[in-house]
N, C-alpha and C positions, 0 to 999 in steps of 0.2 A: 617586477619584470615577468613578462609573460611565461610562461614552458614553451622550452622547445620539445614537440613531439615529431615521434614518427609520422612520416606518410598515413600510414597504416590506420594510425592513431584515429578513433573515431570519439575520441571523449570530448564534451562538448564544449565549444570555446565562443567567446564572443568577441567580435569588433567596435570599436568604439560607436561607429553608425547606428550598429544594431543594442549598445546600452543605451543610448538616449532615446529607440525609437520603445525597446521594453519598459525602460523605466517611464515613459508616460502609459502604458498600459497597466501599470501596478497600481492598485490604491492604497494609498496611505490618509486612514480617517482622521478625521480632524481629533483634537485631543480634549475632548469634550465628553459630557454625558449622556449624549443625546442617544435616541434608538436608532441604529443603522435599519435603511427598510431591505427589502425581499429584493427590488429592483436593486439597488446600490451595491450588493455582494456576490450574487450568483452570477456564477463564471466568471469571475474573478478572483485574483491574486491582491489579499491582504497583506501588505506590511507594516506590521505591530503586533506586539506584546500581547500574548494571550488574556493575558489577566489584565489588562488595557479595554480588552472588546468583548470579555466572553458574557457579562451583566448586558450590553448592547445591541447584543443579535435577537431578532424574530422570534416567537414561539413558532415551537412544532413547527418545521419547515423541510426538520431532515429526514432523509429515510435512512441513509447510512451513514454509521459515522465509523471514523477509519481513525485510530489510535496511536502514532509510535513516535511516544515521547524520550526522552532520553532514559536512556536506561542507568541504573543504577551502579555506573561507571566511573573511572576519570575518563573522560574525552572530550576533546578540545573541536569544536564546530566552529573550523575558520575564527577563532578568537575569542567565542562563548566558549568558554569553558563547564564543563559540572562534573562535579566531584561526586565523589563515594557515598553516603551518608548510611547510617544505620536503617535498619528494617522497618520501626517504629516511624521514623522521619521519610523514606522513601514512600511507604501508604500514605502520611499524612500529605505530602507534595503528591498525590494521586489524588488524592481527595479534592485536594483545595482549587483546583479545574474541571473533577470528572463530575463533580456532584453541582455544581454551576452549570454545566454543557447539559444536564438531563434537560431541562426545559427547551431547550432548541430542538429537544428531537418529538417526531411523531408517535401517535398512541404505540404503534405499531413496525417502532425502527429497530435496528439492529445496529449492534458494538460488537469491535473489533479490538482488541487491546493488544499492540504488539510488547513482548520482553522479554530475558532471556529467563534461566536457571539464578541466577542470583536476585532476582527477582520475585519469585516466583511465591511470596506469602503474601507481600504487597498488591502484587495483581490480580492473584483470586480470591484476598479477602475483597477490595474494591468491588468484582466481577460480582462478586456471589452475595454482598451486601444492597448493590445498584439496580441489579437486573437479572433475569429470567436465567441464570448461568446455563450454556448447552454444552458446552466441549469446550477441548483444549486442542488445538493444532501444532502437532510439532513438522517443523521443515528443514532440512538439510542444507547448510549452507556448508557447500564444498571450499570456500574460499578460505582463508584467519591462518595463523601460525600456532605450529603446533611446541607441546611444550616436553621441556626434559624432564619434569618431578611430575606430573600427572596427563592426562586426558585429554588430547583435543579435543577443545571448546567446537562443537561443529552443528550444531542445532539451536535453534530460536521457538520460542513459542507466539502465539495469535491463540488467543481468550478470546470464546464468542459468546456471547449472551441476547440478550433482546428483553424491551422495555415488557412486553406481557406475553399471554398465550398465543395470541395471534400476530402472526410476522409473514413475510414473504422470504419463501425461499423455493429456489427454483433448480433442483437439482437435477435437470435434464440440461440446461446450461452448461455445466461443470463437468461432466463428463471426460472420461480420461483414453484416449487412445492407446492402450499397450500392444506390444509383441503377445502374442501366442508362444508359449514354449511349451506345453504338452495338451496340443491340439485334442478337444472331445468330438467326436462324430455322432447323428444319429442316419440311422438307414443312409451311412454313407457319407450326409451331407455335413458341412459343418455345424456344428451346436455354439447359438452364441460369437461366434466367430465368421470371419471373410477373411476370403486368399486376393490377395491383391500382387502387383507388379513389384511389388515391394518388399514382399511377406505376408504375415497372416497376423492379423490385428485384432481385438476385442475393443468394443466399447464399456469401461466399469463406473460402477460408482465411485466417486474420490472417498477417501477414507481420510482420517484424521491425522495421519502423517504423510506429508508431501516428499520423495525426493526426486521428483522430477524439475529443479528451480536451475538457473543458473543465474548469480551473483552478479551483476551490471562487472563488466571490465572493459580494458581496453580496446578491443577491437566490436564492441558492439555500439550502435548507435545510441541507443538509451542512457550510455555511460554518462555521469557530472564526476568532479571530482570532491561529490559530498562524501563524508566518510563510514557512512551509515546507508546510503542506498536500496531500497526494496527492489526485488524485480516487477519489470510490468507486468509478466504472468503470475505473478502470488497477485499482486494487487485488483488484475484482472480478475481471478478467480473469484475474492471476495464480494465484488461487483455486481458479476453476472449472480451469481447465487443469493445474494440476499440485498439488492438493490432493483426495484423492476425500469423500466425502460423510463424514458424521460425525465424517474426520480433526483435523490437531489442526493448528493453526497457529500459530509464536510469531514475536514482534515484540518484540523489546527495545530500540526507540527510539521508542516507541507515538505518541510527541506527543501529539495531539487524538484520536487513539483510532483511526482508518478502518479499521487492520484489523481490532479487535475488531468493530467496529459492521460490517463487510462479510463477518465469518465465519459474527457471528450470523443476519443476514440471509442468507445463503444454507447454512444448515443445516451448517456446519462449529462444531468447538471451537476457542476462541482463548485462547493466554497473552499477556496485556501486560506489558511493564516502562515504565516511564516515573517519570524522576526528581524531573519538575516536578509540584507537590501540586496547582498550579493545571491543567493540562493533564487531570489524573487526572479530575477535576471533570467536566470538558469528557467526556472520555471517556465515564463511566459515566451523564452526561445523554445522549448520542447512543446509549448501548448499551439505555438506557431507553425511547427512543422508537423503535427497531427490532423493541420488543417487539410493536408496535402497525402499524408504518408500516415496509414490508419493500424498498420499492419504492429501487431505483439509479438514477439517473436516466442515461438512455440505453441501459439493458439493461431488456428486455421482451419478453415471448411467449419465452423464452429464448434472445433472440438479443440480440447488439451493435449500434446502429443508429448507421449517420455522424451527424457533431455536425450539427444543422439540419434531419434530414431530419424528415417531415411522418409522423408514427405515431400510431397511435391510442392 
């Protein structure tokens, strides 16, 4: 039975019309061994099993490849379940896709590896064994419940690496819009800064912890009711900065779709895999409506704005 939501409610739902007209827009490869070509996958929505198609795909085709496998949890994904497993077993299931997936990417791509803290031996031995290790990205995730005997859980890591020395990154993209709060002057004028109708802003470099994110909910359009959701603006971020225009970006843990719907929105190609038929759904209704409605919310005039600030 469906949910009854609020009015309000903007999390995304579908009608029976519209799963029969997505479900012809998803592909589902035949189960064979054959090589999927370059036409047959880009910009499209995969459904199957990683480990089904990842021997299948193209060399060197990708320029970004975008990471967030299950993490090293129990969490139940609409009916997939995965369980906990030891440190030694959670690297070796990193392994047994990440080191498969290098051949699809370009001399010159870049990897993203999303995980949390209990994670965190698994994903940068893979990082630092695979490729070029550069950073660790931590990002604030204000959403999760907090706990009586220890620490809320409220941050996530993104591992970035890249296949050699030479990669594209482009960090005049990524640029961050803050508040000013102790305005510097020179001969009067602002240093670095502009006064606006708004307040007085700075443009900075992003730095390697983000918290300006806010968490896909209820009353935003982006929202699915997958239970892992990235936001568009983190996944946007990664994009712009180390994917260049018309490149190609794959995601073979697609969930609810953000990267495809944040590649198509900002003029990038995207490949999905994702193995939930219901998720796919989700995906190619939000890849539908990007056709029309391009906007991220919190990235505008092409900049990053802090979560709350006051933009037009």
């Amino acid at each position: 039975m469906d949910k009854v939501r609020s009015p309000r409610n903007q999390t995304l739902a579908l009608t029976q019309q519209e799963r029969e007209l997505f479900h012809s827009r998803v592909v589902t490869p035949i189960a064979d061994e054959s090589f999927l070509t370059f036409e047959e996958i880009v910009n499209r929505t995969l459904c199957d099993n990683l480990f089904s198609l990842v021997n299948r795909l193209p060399e060197a085709i990708v320029d970004l490849l975008i990471l967030d496998p299950p993490y090293n949890l129990d969490k139940n994904f609409h009916g997939a379940q995965f369980n906990h497993i030891d440190d030694q077993s959670y690297q070796a299931y990193l392994e047994s896709w990440f080191v498969p997936l290098l051949r699809v990417l370009k001399p010159n791509a870049s990897v993203y590896l999303c995980g949390d803290w209990k994670g965190t031996l698994g994903l940068y031995n893979v990082m630092q064994k695979y490729t070029q290790l550069r950073n660790r990205i931590t990002w604030q995730r204000e959403k999760g419940r907090g706990a009586q005997h220890n620490w809320k859980n409220s941050t996530e890591d993104i591992w970035f690496g890249t296949l050699g020395q030479e990669f594209y990154f482009n960090v005049d993209a990524v640029k961050i819009r803050r508040k000013v709060l102790a305005p510097y002057t020179h001969d009067g004028l602002p240093k670095d800064w502009e006064e606006t109708k708004e307040g007085r802003f700075r443009l900075t470099h992003p730095g390697n912890f983000w918290d300006d994110l806010s968490v896909p909910y209820w009353s935003m359009p982006e929202n699915t009711d997958h239970p892992t959701q990235k936001p568009e603006k983190l996944i946007a971020r990664l994009i712009l900065a180390s994917c260049p225009p018309g490149g190609v970006v794959l995601d073979p843990f697609l969930g609810s779709g953000t990267t495809s719907v944040v590649s198509k929105k900002l003029g990038r190609q995207y490949i999905g895999i994702e193995q939930n038929p219901e998720y796919c759904l989700w995906a190619e209704k939000r890849l539908d409506r990007a056709s029309s409605e391009a906007r991220i919310q919190g990235y505008e005039d092409g900049v990053f704005w802090e979560r709350n600030a006051r933009h037009k």
